[in-house]
BAZALUM-543444 format. One record per residue (C-alpha): z, x, y; chain; residue number from 0. Coordinates in steps of 0.25 Angstrom, whole numbers. Layout:
! BAZALUM-543444
{lumkol {Z, X, Y}, 'A', NUM}
...
! end
This chain:
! BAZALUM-543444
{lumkol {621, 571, 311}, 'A', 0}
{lumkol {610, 579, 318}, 'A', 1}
{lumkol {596, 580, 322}, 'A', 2}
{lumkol {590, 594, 315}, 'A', 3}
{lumkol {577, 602, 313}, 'A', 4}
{lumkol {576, 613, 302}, 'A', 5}
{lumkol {566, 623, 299}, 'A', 6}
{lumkol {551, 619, 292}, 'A', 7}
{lumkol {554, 624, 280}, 'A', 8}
{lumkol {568, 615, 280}, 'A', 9}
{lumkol {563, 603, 283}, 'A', 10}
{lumkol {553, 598, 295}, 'A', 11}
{lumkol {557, 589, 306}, 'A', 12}
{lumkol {570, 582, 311}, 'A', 13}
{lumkol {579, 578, 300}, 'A', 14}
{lumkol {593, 572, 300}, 'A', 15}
{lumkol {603, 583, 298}, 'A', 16}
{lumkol {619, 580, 290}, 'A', 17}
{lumkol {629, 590, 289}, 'A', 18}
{lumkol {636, 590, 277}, 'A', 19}
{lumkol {646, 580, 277}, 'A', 20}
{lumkol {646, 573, 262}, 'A', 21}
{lumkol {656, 562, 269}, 'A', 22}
{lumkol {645, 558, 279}, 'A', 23}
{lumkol {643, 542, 283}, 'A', 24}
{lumkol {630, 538, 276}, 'A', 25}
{lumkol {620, 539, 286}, 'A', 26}
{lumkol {605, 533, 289}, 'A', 27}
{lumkol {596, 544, 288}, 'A', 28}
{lumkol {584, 537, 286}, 'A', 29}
{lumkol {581, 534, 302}, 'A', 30}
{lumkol {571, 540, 309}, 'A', 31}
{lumkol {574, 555, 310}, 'A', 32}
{lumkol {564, 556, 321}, 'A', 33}
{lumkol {575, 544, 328}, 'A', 34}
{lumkol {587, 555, 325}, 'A', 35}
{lumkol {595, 542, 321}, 'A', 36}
{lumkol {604, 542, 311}, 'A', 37}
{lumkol {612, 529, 307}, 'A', 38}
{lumkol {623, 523, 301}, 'A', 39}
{lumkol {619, 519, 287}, 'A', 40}
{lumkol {631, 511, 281}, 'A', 41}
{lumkol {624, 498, 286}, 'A', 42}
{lumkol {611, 501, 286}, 'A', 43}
{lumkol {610, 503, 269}, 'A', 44}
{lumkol {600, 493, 266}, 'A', 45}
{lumkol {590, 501, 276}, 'A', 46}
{lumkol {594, 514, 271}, 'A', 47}
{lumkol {589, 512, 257}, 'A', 48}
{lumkol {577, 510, 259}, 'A', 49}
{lumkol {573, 520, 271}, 'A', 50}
{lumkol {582, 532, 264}, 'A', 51}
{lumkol {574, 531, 250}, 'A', 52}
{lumkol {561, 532, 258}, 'A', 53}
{lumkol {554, 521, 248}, 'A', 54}
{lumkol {552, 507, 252}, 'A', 55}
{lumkol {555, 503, 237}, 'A', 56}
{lumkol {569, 507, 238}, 'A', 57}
{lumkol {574, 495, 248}, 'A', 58}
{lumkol {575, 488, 234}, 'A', 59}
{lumkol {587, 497, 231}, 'A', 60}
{lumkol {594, 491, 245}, 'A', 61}
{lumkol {604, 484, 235}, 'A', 62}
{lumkol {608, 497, 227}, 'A', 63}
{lumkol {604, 509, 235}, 'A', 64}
{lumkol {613, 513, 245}, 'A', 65}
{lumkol {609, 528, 250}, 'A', 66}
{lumkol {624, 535, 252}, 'A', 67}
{lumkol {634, 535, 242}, 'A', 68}
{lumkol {640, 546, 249}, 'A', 69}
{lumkol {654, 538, 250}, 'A', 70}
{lumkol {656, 536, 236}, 'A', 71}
{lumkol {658, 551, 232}, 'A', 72}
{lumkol {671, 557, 236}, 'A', 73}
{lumkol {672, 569, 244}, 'A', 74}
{lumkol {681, 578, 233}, 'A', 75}
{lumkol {671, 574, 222}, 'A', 76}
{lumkol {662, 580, 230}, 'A', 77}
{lumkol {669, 592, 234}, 'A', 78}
{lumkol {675, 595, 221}, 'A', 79}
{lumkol {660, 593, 214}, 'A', 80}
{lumkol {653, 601, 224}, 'A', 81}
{lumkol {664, 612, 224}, 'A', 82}
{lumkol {661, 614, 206}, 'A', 83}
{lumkol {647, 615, 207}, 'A', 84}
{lumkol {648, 624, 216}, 'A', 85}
{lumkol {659, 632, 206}, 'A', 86}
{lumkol {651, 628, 195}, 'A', 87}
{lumkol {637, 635, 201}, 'A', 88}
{lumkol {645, 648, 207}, 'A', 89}
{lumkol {656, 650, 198}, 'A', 90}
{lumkol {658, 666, 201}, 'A', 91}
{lumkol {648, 673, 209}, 'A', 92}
{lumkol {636, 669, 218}, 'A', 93}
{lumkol {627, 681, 216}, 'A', 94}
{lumkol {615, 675, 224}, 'A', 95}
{lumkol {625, 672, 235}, 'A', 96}
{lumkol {628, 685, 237}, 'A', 97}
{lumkol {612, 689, 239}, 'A', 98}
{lumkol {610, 677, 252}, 'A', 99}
{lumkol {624, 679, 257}, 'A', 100}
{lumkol {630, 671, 267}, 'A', 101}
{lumkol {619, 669, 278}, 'A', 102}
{lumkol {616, 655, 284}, 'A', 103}
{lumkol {604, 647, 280}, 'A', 104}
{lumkol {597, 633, 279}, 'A', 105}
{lumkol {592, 627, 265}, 'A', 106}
{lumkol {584, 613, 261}, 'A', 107}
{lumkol {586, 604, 251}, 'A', 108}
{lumkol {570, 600, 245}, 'A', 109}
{lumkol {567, 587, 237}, 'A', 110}
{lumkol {555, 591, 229}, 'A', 111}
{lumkol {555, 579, 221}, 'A', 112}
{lumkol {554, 563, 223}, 'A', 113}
{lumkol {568, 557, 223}, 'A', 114}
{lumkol {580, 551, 229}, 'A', 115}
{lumkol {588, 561, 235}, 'A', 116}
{lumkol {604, 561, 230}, 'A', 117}
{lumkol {615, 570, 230}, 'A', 118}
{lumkol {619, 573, 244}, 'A', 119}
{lumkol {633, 572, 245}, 'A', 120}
{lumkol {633, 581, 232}, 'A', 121}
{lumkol {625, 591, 240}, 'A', 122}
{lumkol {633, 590, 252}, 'A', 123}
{lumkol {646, 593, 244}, 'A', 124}
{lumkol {639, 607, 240}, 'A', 125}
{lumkol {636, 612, 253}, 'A', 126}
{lumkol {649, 607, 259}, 'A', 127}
{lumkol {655, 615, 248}, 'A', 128}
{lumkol {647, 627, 253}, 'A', 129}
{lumkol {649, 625, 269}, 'A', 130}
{lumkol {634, 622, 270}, 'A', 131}
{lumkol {629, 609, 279}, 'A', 132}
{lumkol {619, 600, 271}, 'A', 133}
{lumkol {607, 593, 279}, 'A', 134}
{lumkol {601, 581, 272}, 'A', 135}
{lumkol {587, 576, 278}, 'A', 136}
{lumkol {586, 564, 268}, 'A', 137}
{lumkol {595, 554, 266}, 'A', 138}
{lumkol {603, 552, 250}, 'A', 139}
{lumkol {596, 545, 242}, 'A', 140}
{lumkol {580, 545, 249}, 'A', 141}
{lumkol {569, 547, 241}, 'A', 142}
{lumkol {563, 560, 244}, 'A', 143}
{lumkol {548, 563, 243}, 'A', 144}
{lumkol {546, 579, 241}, 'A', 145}
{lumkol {548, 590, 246}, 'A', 146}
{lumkol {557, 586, 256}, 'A', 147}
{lumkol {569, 594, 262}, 'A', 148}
{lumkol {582, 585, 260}, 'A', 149}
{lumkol {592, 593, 265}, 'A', 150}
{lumkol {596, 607, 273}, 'A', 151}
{lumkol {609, 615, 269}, 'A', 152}
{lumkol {615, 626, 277}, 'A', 153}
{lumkol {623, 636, 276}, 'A', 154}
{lumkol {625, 650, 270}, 'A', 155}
{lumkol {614, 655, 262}, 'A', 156}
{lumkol {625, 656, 251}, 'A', 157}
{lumkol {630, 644, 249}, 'A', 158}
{lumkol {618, 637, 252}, 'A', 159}
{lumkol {614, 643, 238}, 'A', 160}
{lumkol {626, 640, 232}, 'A', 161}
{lumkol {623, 625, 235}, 'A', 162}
{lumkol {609, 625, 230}, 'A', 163}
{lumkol {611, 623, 217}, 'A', 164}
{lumkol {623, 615, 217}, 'A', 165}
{lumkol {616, 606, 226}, 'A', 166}
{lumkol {601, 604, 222}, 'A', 167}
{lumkol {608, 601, 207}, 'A', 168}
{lumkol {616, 589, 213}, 'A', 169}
{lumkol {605, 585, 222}, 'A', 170}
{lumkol {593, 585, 210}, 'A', 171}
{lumkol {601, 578, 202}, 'A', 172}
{lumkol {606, 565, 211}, 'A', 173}
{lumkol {592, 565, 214}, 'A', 174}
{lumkol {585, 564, 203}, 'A', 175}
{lumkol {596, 553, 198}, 'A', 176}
{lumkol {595, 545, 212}, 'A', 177}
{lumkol {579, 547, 211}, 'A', 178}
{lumkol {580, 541, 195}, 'A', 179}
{lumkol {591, 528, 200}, 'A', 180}
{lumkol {582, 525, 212}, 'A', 181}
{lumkol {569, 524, 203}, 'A', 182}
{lumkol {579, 515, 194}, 'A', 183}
{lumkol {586, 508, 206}, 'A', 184}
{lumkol {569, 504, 209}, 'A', 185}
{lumkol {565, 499, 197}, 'A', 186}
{lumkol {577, 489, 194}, 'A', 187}
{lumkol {577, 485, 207}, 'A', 188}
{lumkol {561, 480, 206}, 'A', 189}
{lumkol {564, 475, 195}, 'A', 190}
{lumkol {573, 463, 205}, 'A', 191}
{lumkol {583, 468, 196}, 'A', 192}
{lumkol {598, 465, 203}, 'A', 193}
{lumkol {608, 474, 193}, 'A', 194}
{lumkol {611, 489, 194}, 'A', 195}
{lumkol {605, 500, 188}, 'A', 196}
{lumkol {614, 510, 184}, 'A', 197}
{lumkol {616, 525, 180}, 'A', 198}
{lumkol {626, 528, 169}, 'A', 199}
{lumkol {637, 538, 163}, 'A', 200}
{lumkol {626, 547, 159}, 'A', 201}
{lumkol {629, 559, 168}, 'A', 202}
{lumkol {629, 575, 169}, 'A', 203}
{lumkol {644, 579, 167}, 'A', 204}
{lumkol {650, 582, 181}, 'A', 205}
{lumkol {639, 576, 189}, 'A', 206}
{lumkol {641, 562, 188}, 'A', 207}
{lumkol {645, 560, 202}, 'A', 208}
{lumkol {631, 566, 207}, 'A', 209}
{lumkol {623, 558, 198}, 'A', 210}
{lumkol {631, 545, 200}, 'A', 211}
{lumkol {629, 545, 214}, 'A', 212}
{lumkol {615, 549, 213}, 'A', 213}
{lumkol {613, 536, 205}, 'A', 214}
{lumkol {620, 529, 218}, 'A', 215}
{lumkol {610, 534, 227}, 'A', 216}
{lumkol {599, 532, 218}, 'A', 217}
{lumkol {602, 517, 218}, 'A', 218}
{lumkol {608, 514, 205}, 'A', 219}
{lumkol {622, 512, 200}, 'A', 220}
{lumkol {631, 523, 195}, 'A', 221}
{lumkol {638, 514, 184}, 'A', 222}
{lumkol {652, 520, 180}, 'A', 223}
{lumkol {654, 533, 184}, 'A', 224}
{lumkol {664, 537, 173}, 'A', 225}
{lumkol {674, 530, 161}, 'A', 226}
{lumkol {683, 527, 172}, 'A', 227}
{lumkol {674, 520, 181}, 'A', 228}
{lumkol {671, 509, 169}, 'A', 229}
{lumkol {675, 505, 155}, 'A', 230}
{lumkol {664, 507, 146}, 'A', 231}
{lumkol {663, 503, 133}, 'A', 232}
{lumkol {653, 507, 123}, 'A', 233}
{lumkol {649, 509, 108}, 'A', 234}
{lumkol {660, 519, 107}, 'A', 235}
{lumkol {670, 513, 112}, 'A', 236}
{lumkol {667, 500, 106}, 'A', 237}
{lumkol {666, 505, 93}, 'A', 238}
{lumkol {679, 512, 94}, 'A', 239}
{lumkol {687, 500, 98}, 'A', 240}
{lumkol {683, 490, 88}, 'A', 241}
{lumkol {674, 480, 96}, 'A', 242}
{lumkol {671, 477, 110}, 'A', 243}
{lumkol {680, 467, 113}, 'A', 244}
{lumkol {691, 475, 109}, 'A', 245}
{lumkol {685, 487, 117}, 'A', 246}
{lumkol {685, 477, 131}, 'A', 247}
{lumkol {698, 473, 129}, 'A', 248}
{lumkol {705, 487, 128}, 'A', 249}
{lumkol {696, 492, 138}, 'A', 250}
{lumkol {700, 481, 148}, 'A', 251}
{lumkol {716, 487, 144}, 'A', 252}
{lumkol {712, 498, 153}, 'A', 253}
{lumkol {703, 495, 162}, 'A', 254}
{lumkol {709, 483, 169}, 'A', 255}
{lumkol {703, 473, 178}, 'A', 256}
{lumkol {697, 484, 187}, 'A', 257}
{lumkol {689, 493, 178}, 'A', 258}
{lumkol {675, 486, 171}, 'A', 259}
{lumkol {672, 486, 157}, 'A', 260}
{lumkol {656, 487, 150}, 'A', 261}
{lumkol {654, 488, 138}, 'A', 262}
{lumkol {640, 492, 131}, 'A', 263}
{lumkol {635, 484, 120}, 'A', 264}
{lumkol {625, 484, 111}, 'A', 265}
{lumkol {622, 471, 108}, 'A', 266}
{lumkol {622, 457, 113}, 'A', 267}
{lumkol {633, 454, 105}, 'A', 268}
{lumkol {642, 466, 110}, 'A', 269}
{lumkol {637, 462, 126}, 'A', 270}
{lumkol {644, 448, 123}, 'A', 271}
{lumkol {657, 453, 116}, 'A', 272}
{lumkol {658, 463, 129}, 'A', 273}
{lumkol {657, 452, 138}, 'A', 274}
{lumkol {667, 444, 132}, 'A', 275}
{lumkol {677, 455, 130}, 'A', 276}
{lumkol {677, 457, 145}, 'A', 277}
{lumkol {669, 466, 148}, 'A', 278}
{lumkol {662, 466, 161}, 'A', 279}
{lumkol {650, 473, 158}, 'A', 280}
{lumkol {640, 473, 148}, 'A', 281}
{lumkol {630, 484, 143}, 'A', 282}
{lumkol {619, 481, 134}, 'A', 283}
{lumkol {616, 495, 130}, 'A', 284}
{lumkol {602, 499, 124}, 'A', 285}
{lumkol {598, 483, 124}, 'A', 286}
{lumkol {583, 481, 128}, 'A', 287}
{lumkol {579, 472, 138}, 'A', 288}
{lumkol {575, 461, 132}, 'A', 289}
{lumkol {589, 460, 126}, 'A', 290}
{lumkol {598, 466, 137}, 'A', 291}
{lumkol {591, 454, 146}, 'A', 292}
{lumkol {594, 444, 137}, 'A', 293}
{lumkol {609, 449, 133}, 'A', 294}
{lumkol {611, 450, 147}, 'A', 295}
{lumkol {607, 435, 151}, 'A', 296}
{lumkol {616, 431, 140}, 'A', 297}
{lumkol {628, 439, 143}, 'A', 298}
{lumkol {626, 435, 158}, 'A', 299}
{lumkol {627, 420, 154}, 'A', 300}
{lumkol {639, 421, 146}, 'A', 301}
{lumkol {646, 431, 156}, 'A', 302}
{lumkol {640, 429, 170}, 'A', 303}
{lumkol {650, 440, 176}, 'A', 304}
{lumkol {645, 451, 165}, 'A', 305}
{lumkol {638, 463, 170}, 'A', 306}
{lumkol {627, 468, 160}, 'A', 307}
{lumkol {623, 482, 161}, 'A', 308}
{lumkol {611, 488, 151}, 'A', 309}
{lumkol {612, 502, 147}, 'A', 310}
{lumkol {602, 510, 136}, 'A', 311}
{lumkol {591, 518, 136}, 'A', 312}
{lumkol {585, 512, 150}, 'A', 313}
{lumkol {576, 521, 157}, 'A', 314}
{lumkol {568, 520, 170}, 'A', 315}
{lumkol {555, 514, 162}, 'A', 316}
{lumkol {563, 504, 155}, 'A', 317}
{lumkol {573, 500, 167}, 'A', 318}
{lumkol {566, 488, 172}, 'A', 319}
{lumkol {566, 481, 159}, 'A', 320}
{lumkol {582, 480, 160}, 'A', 321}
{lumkol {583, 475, 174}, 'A', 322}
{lumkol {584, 461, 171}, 'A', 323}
{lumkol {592, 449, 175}, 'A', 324}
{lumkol {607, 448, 169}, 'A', 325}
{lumkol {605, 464, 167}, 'A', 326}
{lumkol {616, 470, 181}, 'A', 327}
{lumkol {616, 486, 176}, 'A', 328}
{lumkol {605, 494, 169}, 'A', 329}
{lumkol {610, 508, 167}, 'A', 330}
{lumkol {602, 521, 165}, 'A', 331}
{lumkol {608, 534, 159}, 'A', 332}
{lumkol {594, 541, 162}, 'A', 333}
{lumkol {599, 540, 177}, 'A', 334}
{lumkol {608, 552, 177}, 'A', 335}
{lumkol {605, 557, 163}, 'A', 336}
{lumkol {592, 565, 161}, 'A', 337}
{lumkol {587, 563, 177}, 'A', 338}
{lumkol {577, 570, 184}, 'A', 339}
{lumkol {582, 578, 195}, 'A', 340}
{lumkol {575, 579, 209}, 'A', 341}
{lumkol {569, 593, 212}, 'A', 342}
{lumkol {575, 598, 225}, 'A', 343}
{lumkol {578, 612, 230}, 'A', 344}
{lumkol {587, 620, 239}, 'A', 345}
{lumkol {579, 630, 248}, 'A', 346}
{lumkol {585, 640, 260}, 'A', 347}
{lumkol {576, 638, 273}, 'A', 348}
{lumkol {569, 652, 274}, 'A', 349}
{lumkol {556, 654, 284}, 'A', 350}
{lumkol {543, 654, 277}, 'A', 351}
{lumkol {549, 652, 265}, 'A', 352}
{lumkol {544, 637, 257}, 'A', 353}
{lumkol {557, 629, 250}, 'A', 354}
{lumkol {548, 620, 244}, 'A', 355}
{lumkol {547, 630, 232}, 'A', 356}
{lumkol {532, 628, 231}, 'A', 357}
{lumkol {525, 631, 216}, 'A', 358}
{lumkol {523, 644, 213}, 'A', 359}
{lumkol {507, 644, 209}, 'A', 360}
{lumkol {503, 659, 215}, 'A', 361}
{lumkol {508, 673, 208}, 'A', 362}
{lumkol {503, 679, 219}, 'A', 363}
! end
């Protein structure tokens, strides 16, 4: 860790500078930079939250909200994810390389939109990949006003380029899901609501890992990661074994003790039968709220030990109506289906040149 000061058009003042290291310790970066302190922040979380999202309304999420999930993504998943996007975006010849060569040089990450900032450790993977050092002047998962330098990358002009893309792709898109979960994560909880908004299967083919996590540093819960992390049952599967009692009872031969069963029903009549047969959660699927709250009161009464999950068609307007009593998961699949991502941009430092892009409104 180190004291810094860059250039104006990088970034004005002293910032807290971190060399790439994905593995790090989470750190408080949230003190006073004119102090120059920096802290251990494994038993300072609670204060973290709210002083690193920059909004006093995020103290609520003290419960939820815990600003680095670096830990809980492994090193050679990284490596190996980092390494085929790279592949994937240079597959034979980098023509532009050739024009900047090799030449050593400093560029900024910008944030030009409102959000929560995710995705570093993604980020960091890339530049590692590349033999660049990554700076990071905000913390993961602060809310950003813009336009604000985030980060500083250097390293050869060359490869610096050949991380752009790669990263700002990774970096727009956890934003924009950790901006959406923490707008979610706020409204359940003023709401007083005490169960877990949650994201869902619903993701972009070989980018669940970035947009799971993003969901984590957003504030919200992942729900299964994959077939293997739960046993689901739905309609199909239902359907096809005869009934959903039957379907418990042979999904309960494989899964054993140590794997949990939920089954998705359709009907109040369906959620009782799931319950009975075993099944340790319940998902009232496309039920109103007025129905879903009364289902789950009587379903709670007769099985006190049940978790009820609702599930269908639940957007951000609608999300408060659900978050009632008996009701432990509400789970969104607009959270990392059709999300908005975060504008930010990738721009070498150069003298008397202006990386906020601004619009073009003169011909001449």
């Amino acid at each position: 860790i180190r004291r810094t000061l860059v250039g104006p058009h990088c970034v004005t003042g002293t910032i807290i500078s971190i060399p790439v290291q994905p593995f790090h310790r989470p750190l408080d970066l949230t003190t006073s930079v004119s102090e120059g302190k920096v802290r251990d922040s494994s038993r300072l979380r609670p204060k973290i939250i709210a002083m690193t999202t920059n909004s006093k309304d995020d103290a609520i999420l003290k419960r939820i909200h815990n600003p680095s999930f670096l830990h809980v993504l492994s090193p050679a998943s990284l490596k190996h994810m980092a390494r085929e996007w790279l592949k994937e975006d240079v597959p034979s010849f980098d023509y532009a390389g050739f024009v900047v060569g090799e030449k050593e040089e400093q560029a900024i990450i910008l944030q030009k939109e409102s959000g929560v900032l995710a995705g570093q450790p993604f980020v960091d993977a890339v530049f590692k990949e590349l033999d660049c050092s990554i700076e990071w002047h905000v913390a993961e998962g602060s809310h950003v006003e813009p336009i604000k330098t985030v980060a500083t990358v250097s390293g050869k002009v060359r490869h610096l380029l050949l991380g752009e893309r790669v990263a700002l792709n990774c970096l727009t898109r956890a934003s924009g899901i950790a901006t959406a979960a923490r707008r979610m994560a706020h409204i359940a909880a003023a709401c007083g609501w005490n169960g877990e908004v949650a994201g869902t299967r619903k993701t972009t083919p070989g980018f669940r890992l970035v947009e799971k996590y993003a969901l984590l540093v957003g504030g919200v819960s992942t729900h299964r990661h994959d077939l293997s992390s739960m046993i689901m049952l739905k309609d199909n599967h239902i359907w096809t074994a005869g009934n959903i009692t039957q379907a418990v009872k042979d999904a309960r031969v494989v899964g054993g003790f140590s794997t949990k069963i939920e089954v998705e029903c359709r009907s109040y009549e369906e959620a009782i039968e799931a319950a009975a047969a075993g099944a340790e959660i319940v998902m009232l699927d496309n039920f109103s709220p007025q129905t879903a709250s009364s289902t789950a009161k009587d379903l709670k009464d007769k099985f006190p030990n049940l978790i009820v999950e609702i599930s269908g068609g639940i957007t951000e307007a609608t999300l408060a109506t659900f978050c009632v009593d008996n009701v432990d998961v509400i789970s969104l699949g607009k959270l990392t289906q059709g999300y908005q991502a975060l504008d930010l941009s990738f721009k070498i430092c150069k003298e008397g040149k202006d990386p906020t892009n601004p619009l073009v409104n003169n011909a001449s």
